[in-house]
C-alpha positions in Angstrom: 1.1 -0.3 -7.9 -0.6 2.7 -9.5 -1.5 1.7 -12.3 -4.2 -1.4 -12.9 -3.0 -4.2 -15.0 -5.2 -7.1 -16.5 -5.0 -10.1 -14.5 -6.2 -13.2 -13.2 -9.5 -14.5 -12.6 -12.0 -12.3 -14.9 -9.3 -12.4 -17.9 -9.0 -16.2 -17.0 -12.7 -16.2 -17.2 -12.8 -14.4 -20.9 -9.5 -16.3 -21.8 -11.0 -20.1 -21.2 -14.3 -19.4 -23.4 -13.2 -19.8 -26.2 -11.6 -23.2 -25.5 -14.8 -24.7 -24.2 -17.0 -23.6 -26.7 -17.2 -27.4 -28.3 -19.4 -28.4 -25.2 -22.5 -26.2 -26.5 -25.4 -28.1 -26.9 -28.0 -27.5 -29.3 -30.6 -26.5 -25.7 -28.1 -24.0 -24.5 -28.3 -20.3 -25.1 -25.5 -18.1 -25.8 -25.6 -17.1 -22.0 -26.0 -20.9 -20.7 -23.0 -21.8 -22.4 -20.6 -19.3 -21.4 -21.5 -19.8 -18.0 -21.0 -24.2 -18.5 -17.9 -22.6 -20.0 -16.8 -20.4 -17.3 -17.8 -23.2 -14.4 -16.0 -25.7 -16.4 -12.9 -24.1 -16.2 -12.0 -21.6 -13.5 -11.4 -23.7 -10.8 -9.8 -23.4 -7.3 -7.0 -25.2 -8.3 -6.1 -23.4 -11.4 -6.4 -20.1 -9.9 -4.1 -21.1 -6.9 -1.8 -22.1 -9.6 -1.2 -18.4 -11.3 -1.0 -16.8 -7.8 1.5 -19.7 -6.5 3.2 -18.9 -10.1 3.2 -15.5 -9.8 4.5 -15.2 -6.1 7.1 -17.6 -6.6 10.5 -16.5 -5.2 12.4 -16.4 -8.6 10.2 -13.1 -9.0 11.8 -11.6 -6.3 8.3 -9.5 -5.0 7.8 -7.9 -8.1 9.2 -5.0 -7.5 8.5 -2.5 -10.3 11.6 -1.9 -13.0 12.9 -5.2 -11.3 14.2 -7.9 -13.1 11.7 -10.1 -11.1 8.8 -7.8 -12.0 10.0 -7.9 -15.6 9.7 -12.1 -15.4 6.1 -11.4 -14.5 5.4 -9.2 -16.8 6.4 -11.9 -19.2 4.5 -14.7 -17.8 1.2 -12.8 -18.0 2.0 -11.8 -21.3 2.9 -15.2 -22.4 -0.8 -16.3 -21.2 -2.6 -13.3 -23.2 -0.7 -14.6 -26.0 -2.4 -18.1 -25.2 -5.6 -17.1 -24.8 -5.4 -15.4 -28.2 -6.3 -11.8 -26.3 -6.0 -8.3 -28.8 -2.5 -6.5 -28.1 -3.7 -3.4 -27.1 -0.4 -1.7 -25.2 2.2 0.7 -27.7 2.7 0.1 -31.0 1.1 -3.2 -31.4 2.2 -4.8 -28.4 0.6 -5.6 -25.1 2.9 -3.0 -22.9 2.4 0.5 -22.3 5.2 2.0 -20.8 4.2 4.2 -17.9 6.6 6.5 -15.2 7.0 4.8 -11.7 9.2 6.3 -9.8 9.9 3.7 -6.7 12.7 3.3 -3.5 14.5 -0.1 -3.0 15.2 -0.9 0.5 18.6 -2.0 1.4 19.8 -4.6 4.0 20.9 -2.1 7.1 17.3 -0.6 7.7 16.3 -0.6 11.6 13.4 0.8 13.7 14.3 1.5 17.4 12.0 2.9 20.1 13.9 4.7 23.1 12.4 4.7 26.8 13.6 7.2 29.5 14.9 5.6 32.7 15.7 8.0 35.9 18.6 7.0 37.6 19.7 9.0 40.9 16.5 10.8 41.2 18.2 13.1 39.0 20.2 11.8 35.6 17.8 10.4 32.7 19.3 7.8 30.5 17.8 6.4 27.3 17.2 2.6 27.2 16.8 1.5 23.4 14.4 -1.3 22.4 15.3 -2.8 19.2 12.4 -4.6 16.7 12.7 -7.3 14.1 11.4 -6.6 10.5 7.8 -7.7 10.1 6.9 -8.1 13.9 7.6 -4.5 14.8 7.7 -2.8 11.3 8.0 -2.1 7.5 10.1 0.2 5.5 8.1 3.2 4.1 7.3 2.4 0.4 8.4 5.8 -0.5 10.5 6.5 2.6 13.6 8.9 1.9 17.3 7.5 2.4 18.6 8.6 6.2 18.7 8.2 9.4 16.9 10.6 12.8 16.3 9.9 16.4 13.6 12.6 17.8 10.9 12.9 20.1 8.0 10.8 19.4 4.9 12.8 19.2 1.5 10.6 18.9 -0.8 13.2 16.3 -3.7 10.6 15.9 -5.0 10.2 12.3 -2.8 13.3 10.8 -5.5 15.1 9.4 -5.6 19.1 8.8 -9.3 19.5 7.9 -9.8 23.0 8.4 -12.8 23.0 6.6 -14.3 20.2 8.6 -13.3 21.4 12.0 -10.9 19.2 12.1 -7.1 19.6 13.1 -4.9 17.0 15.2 -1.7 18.9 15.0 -3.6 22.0 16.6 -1.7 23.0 19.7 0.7 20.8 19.4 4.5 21.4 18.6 6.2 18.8 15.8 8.7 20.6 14.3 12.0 18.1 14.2 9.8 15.4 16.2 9.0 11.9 14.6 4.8 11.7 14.4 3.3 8.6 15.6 0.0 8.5 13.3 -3.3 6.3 12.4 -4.7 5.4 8.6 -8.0 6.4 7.8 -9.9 9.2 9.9 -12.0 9.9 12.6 -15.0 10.0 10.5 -17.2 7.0 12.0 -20.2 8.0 9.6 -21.3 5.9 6.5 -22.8 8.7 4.9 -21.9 9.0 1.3 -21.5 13.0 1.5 -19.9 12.8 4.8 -17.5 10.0 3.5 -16.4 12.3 0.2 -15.5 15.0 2.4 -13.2 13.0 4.9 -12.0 11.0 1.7 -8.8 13.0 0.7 -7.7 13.0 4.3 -7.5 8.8 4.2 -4.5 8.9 1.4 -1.4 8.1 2.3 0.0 10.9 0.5 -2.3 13.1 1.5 -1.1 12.2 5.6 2.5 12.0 4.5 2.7 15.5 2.7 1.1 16.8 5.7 3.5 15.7 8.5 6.5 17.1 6.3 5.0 20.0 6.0 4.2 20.6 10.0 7.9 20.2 10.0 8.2 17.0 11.4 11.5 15.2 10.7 9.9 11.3 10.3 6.3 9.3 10.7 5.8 6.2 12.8 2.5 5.1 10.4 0.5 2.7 12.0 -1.2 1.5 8.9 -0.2 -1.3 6.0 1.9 -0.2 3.3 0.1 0.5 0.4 0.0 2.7 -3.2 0.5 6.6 -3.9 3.3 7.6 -1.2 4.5 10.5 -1.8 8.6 11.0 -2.0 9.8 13.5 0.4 13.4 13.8 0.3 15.0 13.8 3.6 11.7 12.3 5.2 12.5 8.9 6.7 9.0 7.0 7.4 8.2 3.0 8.5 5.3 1.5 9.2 4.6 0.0 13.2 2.6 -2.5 14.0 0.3 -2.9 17.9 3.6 -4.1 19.6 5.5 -0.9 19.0 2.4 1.6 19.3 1.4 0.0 22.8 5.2 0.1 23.7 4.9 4.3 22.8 1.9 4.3 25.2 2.8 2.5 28.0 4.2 4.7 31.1 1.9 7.4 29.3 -1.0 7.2 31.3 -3.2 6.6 28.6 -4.1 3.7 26.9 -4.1 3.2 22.9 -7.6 2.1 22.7 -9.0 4.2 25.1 -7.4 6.7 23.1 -8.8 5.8 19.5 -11.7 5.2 21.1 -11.9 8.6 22.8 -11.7 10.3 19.4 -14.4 8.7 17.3 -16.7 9.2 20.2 -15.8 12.8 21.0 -14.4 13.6 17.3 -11.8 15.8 19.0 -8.0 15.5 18.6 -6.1 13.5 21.4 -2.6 14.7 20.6 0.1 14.4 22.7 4.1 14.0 23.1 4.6 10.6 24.4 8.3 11.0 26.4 9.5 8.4 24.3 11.9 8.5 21.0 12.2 6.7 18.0 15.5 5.8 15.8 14.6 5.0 12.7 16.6 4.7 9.8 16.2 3.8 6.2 18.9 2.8 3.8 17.1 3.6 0.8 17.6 3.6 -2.8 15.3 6.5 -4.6 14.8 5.5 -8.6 12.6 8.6 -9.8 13.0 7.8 -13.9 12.1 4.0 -12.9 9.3 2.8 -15.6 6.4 0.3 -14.9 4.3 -1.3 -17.1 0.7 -1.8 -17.9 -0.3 -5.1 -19.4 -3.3 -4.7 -22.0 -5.2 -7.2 -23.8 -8.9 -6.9 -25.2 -11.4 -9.5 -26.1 -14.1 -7.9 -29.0 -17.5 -8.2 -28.7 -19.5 -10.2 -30.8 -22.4 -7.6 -31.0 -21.8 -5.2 -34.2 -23.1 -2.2 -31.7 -22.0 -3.5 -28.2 -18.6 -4.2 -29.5 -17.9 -0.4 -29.6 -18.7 -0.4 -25.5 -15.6 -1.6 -23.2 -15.9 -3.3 -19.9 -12.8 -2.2 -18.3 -11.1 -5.2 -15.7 -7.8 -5.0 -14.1 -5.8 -5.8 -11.3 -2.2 -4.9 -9.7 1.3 -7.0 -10.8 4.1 -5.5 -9.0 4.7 -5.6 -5.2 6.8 -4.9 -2.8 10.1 -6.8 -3.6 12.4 -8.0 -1.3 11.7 -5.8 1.8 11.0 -9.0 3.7 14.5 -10.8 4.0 16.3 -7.3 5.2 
């Protein structure tokens, strides 16, 4: 998904103009009747119909360099083809070859979170707490193959921001631990300035790169999976959802909420180790020569002058595979 490819509702909206140009009347202006057009012919029905195409389980989630993503690169292309768009990919085609190098996650991929018990006043033993795919968590897009079982260590948002103050792995030992961290960042203000200089610290790759590099040994990333992961090898990561975070806090003293909430009112790191570990591991497949594909297709202008300006519209194909039937 790094890359944007031309999709579905504004190229439908170009696409269908042509076709309904016969319904002009000799009242309507040029912008009157590519609205009629446009209102004639997007509606709910056939836009539900591309996604409902498009998501259908022959596609397999669309994985990039998958043979299902390769089956959707050919129905879109088959509908540029329709709708008469310009080729504008490699050498006179509608594809332009790009590098993507993804991870496929195999069947055999489990998250575990481990609670001390005391037995005897004396001996602790580890009780293991096992959670389903989905309800409890999500291979890391980028995650590295392996397995570890360490200390969990809860570093709030993961952000070094030295030149914003800024540190929540200050003071705080993470070396071989697994880090339990939030997306986005403390910064609560909407100022544009303010939001530009917290802005690097919001990427995934930019938390990601920074938990390796503290030393930790995996990341518990309370966040949705998304674009631009980084590939660390011999970094395991999934993503958690509320069931496993609250599980990490209870017997803690603390409270999740409380805790998130204590940061963006105080803007101070609330690091701590948790007592608890985490097994996680990832049987992972890393592809790093895999190759996606762009999907381009132009409409020109009408205008002689205009025509040489570009609107630029695009969307995202590929997705996530089959991650949801491990």
């Amino acid at each position: 998904m790094k890359k944007g490819l031309l999709l579905l509702s504004a190229i439908l909206a170009l696409g269908s103009l042509s076709s309904s140009a016969q319904r002009r009347t000799a009242t309507m202006t040029d912008e009157e009747m590519y609205l009629d057009a446009m209102h004639r012919n997007i509606t709910t029905e056939k836009i539900f119909g591309y996604v409902k195409q498009l998501s259908d389980s022959a596609l397999e989630g669309r994985l990039a360099g998958s043979p299902g993503m390769a089956k959707a690169v050919d129905i879109v292309k088959g509908y540029f083809k329709e709708w008469k768009l310009i080729p504008r990919g490699e050498n006179g085609s509608y594809i332009q070859l790009f590098p993507h190098p993804c991870v496929e996650i195999q069947p055999g991929s489990t998250m575990d979170i481990l609670f001390p018990v005391t037995q005897d006043k004396k001996k602790t033993v580890w009780i293991s707490k096992t959670y389903p795919w989905a309800d409890g968590w999500f291979a890391g897009g980028m995650t590295s193959n392996g397995e570890v079982t360490a200390d969990v260590v809860y570093a709030g948002f993961g952000v070094t921001a030295p030149e914003l103050g800024y540190d929540d792995y200050k003071d705080i030992d993470v070396k071989g631990k697994i880090v339990l961290v939030e997306g986005e960042t403390p910064n609560i203000s909407r100022n544009p300035d303010s939001l530009a200089m917290w802005y690097k610290h919001t990427l995934h790759q930019t938390k990601l790169n920074n938990a390796a590099a503290h030393g930790a040994a995996g990341l518990l990333y309370k966040w949705v999976p998304g674009p631009n992961a980084p590939y660390n090898p011999g970094f395991v990561y999934c993503h958690v959802t509320d069931t496993v975070v609250n599980d990490i806090f209870r017997g803690t003293g603390k409270t999740y909420k409380e805790t998130i909430r204590q940061i963006y009112k105080t803007q101070k790191p609330a690091s701590f180790h948790t007592g608890k570990r985490a097994h996680i591991k990832m049987n992972a497949t890393y592809n790093p020569n895999a190759t996606g594909k762009n999907i381009l297709g132009m409409i020109k202008g009408s205008d002689p002058i205009l025509c040489n300006e570009y609107v630029i519209i695009s969307a995202h194909l590929d997705h996530l595979g089959m991650i949801p039937f491990l």
